[in-house]
N, C-alpha and C positions, 0 to 999 in steps of 0.2 A: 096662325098656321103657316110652315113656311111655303113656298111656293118650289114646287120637285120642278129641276133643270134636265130637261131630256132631249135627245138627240135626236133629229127630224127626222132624218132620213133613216127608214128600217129596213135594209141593204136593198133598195131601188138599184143600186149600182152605181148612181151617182159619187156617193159619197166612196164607193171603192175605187171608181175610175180617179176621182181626185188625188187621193191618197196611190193609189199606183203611180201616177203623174209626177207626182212630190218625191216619193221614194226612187223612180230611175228615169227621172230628169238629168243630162246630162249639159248641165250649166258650165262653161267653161271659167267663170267669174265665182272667186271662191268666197267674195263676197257680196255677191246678189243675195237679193230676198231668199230666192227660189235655193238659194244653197246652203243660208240661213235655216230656211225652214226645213231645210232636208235634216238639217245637224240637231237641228232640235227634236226633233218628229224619232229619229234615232236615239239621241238620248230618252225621250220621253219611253219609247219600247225596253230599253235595256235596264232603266232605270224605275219606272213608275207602272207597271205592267206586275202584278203576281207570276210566275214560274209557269203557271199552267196557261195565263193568257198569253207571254210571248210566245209559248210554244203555238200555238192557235194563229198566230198575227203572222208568226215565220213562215208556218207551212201555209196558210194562206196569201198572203202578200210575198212570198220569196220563194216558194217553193213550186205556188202555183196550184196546191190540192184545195180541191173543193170542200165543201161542208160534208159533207158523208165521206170522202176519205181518210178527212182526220177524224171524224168518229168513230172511223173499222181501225188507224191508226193507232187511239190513245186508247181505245175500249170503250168507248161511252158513247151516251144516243147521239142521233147529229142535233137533239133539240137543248142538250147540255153542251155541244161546242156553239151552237147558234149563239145562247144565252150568255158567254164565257166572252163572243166574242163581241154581243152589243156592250157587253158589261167595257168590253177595254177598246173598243171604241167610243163609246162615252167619256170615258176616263183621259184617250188621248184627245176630243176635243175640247177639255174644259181644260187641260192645259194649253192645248194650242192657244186658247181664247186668245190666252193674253201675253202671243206673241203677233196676233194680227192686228 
């Protein structure tokens, strides 16, 4: 049986503040880590993300609306944008993995 890889943290807030951190860090070195992983973190949303989870990731991480606002936003419960968004948080840390 395989062994299911799941994401520790289930929005404690840790793993949001990380992730906020990363995304508007303003590193002046365009090749630090910390700018690296920005570039990647970026690709991995625009590129590895289904249409309905960046929208979720933007208005959460860029726009700033909470879980219930993008559920009165897109039409759905806030327990289907929750789910939408462990889904692509999951998703962006197992590609992160294996840039750290």
């Amino acid at each position: 049986m395989a062994i299911r890889e799941s994401y520790k943290d289930t929005f404690t807030g840790e793993a949001d503040e990380n992730i906020r951190r990363i995304l508007f860090s303003n590193d002046g070195d365009s090749d630090s880590p910390k700018s690296r992983l920005k570039r990647v973190l970026l690709k991995v949303i625009n590129n590895e993300l289904t249409p309905r989870q960046k929208e979720i990731i933007m208005l959460y991480y860029f726009k700033g609306n909470n879980i219930t606002e993008i559920a009165g936003l897109l039409n759905v419960s806030p327990q289907a944008v929750s789910a939408a968004m462990g889904r692509a948080r999951l998703r962006m840390f197992r590609i992160l993995q294996y840039y750290l």
